[in-house]
C-alpha positions in Angstrom: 0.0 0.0 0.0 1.6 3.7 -1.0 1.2 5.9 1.7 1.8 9.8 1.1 5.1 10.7 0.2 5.1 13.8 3.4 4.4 11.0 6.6 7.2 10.2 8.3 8.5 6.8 9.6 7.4 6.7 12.7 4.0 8.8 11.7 3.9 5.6 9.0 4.0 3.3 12.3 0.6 5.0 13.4 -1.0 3.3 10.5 0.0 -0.1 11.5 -3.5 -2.7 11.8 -4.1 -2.7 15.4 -6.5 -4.8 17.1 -8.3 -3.3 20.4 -9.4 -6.3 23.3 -12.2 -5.1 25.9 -12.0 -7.9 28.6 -15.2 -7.9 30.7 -15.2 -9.3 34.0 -18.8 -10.7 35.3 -18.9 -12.3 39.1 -22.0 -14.2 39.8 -23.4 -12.6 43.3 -26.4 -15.5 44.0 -28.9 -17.9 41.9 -31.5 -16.5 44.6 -31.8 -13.1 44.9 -33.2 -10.8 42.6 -33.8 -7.0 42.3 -37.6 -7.4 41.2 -38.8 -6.2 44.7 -42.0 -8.7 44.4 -40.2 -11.7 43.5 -37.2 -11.3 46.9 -40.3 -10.2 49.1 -42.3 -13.7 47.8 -38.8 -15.4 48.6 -38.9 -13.9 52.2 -42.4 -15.3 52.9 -40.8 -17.2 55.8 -39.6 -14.1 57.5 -43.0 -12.4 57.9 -45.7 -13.3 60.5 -48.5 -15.7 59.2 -51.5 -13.1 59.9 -49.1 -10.6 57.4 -49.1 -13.5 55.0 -52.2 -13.2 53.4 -51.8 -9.5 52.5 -48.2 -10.1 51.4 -49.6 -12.8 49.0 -52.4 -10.6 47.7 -49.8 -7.8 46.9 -47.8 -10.2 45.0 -50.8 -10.6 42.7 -51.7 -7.4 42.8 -48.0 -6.7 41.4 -47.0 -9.5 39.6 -47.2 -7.8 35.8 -45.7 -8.8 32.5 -42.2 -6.7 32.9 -42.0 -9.2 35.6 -41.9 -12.3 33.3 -38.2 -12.4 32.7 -37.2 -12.0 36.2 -40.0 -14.7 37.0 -39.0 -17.2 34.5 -35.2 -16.9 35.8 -36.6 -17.7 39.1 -39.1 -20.0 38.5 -37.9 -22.6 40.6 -37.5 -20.1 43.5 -40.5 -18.8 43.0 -42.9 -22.0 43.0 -41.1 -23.2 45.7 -42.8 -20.6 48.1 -46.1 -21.4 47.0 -45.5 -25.4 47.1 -44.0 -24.8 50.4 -46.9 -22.7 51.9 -49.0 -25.6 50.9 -47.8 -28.1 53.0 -47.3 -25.9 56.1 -49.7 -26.8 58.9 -48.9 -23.9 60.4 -50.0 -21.6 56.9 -53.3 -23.7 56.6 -54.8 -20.3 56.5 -52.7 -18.9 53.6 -53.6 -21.6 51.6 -56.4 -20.2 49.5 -54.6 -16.8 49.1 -51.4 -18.7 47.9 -53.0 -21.0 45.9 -54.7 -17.4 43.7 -51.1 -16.3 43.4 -50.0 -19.8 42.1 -52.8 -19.3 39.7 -51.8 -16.3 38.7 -48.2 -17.0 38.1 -48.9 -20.3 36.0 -51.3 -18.4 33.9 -48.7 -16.0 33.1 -46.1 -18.1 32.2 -48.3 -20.5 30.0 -50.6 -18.2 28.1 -50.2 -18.7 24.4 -48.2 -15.5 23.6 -45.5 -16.7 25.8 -44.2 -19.5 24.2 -40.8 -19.4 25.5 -42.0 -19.0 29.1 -43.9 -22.6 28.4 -41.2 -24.4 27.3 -39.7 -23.0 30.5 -42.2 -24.4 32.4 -42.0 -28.1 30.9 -38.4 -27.8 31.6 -39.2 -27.3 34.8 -42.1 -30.0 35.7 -39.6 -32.8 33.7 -36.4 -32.0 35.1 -36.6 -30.3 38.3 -39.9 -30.2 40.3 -39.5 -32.2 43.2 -42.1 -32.0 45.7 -43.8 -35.3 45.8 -46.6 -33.9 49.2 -48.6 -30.8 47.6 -50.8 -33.3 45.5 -53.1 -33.9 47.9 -53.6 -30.3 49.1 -53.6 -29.1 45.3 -56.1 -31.7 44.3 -58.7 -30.2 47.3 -58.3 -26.7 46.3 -58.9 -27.3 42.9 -61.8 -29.2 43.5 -63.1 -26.3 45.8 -62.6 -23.8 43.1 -64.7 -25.8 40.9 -67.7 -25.5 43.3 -69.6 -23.0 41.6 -71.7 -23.3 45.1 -69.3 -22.0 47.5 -66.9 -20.1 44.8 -68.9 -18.2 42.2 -67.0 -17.7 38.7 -64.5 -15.2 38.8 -61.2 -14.4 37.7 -59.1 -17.2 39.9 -61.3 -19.6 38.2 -60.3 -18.2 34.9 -56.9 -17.9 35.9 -57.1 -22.2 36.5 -58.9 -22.8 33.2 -56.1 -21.7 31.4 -53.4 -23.5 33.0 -55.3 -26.6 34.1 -53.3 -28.7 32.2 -50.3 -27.8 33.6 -51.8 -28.2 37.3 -53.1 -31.6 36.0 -49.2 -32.3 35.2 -48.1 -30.9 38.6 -50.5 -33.2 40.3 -49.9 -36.2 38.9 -46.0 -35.4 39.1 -46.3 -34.8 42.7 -48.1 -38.5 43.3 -45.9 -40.4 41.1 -42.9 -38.9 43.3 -44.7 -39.5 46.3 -45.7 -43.2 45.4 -42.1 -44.1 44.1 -41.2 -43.2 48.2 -42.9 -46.5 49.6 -44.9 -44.7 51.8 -47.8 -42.3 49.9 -49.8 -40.4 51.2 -53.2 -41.8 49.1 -53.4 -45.1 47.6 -53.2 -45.3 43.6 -57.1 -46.3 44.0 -57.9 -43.0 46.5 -55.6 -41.2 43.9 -58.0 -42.4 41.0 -60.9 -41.6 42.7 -60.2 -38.0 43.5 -58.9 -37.3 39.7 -62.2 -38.8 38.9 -64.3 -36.8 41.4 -62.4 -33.4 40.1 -63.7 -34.2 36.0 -67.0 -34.3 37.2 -66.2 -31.2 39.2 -65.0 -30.0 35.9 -67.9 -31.4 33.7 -70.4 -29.2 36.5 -69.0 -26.1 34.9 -71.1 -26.7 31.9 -74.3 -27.8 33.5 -75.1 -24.6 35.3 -76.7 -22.4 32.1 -79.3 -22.2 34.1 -76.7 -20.4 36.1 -75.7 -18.3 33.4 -79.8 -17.5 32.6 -80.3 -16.3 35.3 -77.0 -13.8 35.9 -77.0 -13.0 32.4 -74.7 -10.0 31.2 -72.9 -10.0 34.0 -69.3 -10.3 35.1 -70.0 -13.9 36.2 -71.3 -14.7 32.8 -67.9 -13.8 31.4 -65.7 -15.2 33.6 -68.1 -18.6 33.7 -67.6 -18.8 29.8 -64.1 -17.5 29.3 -63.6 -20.8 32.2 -65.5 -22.7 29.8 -63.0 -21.9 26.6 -60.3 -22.6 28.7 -61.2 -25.6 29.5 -62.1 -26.8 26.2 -58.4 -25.7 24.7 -57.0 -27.2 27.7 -58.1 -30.4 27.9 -56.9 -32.6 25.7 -53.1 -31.4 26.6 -54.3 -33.2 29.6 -54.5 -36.9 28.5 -51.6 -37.8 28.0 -50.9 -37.5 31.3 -53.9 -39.2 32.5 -52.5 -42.2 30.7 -50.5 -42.9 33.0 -53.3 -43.2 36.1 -56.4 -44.5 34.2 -57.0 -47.1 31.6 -57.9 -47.1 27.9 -61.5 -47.6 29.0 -61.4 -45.3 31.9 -60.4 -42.5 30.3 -62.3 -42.3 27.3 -65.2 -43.1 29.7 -64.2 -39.4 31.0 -63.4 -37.7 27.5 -67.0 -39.1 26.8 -68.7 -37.9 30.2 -67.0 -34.4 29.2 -68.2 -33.8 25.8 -72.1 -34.6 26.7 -71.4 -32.2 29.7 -70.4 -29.3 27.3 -73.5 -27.9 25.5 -73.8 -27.2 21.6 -74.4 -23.3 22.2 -73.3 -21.6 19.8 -70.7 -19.5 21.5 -68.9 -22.5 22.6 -69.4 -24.5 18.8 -66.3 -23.6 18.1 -64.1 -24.8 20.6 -66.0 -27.9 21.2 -65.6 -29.2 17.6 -61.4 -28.6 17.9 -61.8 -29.8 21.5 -63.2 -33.6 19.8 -60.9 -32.9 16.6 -57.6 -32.8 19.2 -59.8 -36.4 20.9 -60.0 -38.2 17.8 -56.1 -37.8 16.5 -54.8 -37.9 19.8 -54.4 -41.0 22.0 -57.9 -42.0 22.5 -58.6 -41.6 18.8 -55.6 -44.2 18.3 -57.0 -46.8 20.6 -59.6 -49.1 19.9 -60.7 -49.9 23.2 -61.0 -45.8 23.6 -62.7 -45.2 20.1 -65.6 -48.1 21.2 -66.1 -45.8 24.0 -66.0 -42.0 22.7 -66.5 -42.3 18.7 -70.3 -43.5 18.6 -71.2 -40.3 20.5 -69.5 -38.3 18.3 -70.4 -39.6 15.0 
């Protein structure tokens, strides 16, 4: 290369190629601790008194927004620790409810459909790490409460559990197949059986109260009822495959069956009732003859 003729040598040297390094240094302060003031004070729930639980717990809902979502995922296992600690605490027995909203509400942020990446998280999670094998039984009963549309009317907790029931389906059965692999479970595989049983016709309930919906018409408890409803439908079948491994060929589709003459052919449901059965018949069931005896001939 000709440089001009008027640089001198060591002006020439200037010129030279160089290469510039930035070294950055990083130091790893804790896998715990976060700066997102609602995720450390959830962490801390041990520190405060159990009658300033509650309210701590509601805040966290209150709080717990979508900027929150990265810190949340990070955390995840940190964070659903609290909640599946609180749960089996004899001594939080009152918290329970409250926790169990907040649990809610942190699953159905992390599932909904426009966070795709936060759901892979959470499958991550359920497969690799979750390892509390005692909170079936207590997550089982408040689900089934929740369901009461007697003592709990539709509202927006309800909602919130429509739209991550399968993924409290998978924590259940995760937490009993852990718990039964100890020798020593807390329910029998039939008791087990029985109460996932007893919660689908729990579920299946939700859809035999129009006469519910009649009579509160254009009101907020319509909504949430039918936006429960959706959920449902779009959550189900996620759910079988898990329920394979509790209930046989026969006893399942006996359930898939029991659930589709529970939903109604209204027309604002039409829709998700046809993809609900189009998800049945080329999914498992569909793929088993013993299951396609049971579910098909009410369908065709």
């Amino acid at each position: 290369k000709i440089h001009p003729v008027y640089l001198k040598a060591d002006e020439l040297a200037k010129l030279a190629p160089r290469k510039e390094l930035f070294v950055v240094r990083t130091q790893l302060v804790s896998t715990r601790r976060t700066s997102n003031p609602i995720l450390h004070n959830l962490q801390q729930w041990r520190s405060i008194p159990v009658f300033d639980l509650i309210p701590q717990l509601e805040k966290s809902t209150e709080n717990l927004k979508e900027d929150s979502l990265v810190d949340l995922a990070k955390l995840l296992r940190e964070t659903l620790n609290v909640f599946f600690e609180i749960f089996v605490s004899d001594k939080h027995s009152s918290a329970y409810d409250t926790a169990f909203k907040c649990f809610l509400h942190t699953l159905s942020m992390l599932t909904k459909k426009t966070g795709l990446s936060y759901r892979s998280v959470m499958d991550s999670y359920i497969a690799n790490v979750f390892s509390h094998p005692l909170v079936h039984r207590q997550l089982l009963t408040l689900t089934c409460d929740r369901f009461d549309l007697q003592r709990n009317p539709p509202d927006i907790v309800l909602a919130n559990l429509a739209k991550c029931f399968n993924y409290l389906i998978r924590f259940i059965i995760a937490s009993w197949t852990k718990d039964n692999v100890s020798g020593s479970p807390l329910v029998s595989d039939s008791t087990f059986k029985a109460s996932l049983a007893n919660m689908s016709k729990r579920v299946n309930g939700l859809f035999n109260r129009d006469d519910y919906n009649s009579a509160q018409s254009q009101t907020t408890i319509d909504s949430n009822l039918l936006t429960t409803q959706v959920h449902i439908l779009r959550c189900f079948p996620d759910c079988i495959a898990d329920l394979q491994a509790i209930f046989s060929p026969i006893e399942l589709a006996e359930i898939v069956r029991d659930f589709i003459l529970a939903v109604p052919n209204a027309s604002n449901r039409n829709v998700n009732k046809l993809n609900f059965i189009r998800c049945i018949v080329n999914g498992p069931i569909g793929e088993n003859a013993e299951s396609r005896g049971v579910v098909f001939p009410i369908i065709i």
